[in-house]
C-alpha positions in Angstrom: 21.9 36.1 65.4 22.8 36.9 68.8 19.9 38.6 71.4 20.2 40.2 74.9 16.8 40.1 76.9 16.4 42.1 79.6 13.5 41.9 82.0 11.8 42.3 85.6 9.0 40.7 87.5 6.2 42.3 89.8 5.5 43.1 91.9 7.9 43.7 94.0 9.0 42.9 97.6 12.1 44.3 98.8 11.9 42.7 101.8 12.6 39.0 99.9 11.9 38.0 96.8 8.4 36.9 95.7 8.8 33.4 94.1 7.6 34.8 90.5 10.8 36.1 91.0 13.0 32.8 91.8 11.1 31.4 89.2 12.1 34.0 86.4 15.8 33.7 88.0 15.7 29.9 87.7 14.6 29.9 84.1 17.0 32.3 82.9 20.1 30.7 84.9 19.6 26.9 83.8 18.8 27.9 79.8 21.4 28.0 77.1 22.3 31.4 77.7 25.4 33.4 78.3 26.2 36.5 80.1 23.5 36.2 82.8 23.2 39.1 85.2 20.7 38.6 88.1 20.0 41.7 89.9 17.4 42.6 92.8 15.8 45.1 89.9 16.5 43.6 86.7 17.6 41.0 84.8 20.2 40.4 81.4 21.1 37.6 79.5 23.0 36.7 76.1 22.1 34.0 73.6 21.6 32.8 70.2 18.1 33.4 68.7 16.0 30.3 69.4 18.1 30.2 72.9 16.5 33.5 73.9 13.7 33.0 72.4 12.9 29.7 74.3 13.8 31.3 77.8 11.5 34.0 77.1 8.5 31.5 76.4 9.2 29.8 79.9 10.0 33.0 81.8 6.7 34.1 80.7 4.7 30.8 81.0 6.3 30.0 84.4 6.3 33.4 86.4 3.1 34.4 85.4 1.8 30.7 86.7 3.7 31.3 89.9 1.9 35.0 90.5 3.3 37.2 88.4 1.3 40.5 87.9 3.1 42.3 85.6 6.6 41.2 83.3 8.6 43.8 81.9 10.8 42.8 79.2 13.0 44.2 76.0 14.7 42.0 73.6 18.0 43.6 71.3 19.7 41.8 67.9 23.6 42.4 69.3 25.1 43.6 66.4 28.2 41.3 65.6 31.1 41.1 68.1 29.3 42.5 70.7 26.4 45.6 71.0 
């Protein structure tokens, strides 16, 4: 089973990125993922189950624990060869 999680961090500073958010960014970027899109308002990546799944755990765990106020997130099953 493939999943696409897509999420954001807050709050926000459009000025520079509050570390919450170079956490999330970090996490997502050195898990097993695939199709990772880093954005200054939202986030995507691609992945088997347990791969997503995991990354969601430490997204959670570690941008909440470096200030996070608020994390937004969705998670989609990708329907075989693609959405």
């Amino acid at each position: 089973m493939r999943l696409r999680v897509e999420f954001t961090t807050e709050p926000f500073d459009l000025d520079e990125p509050p570390g919450h958010a170079l956490v999330a960014r970090d996490v997502i970027r050195t898990a097993d993922l695939d199709a990772v899109d880093v954005g200054p308002f939202g986030n995507t990546a691609e992945g088997g189950r347990d791969a997503v799944i995991a990354a969601v755990d430490a997204l959670l765990r570690r941008s909440l624990d470096a200030g996070a106020t608020r994390v937004s997130l969705q998670v989609n099953v990708l329907a075989e060869g693609g959405e």
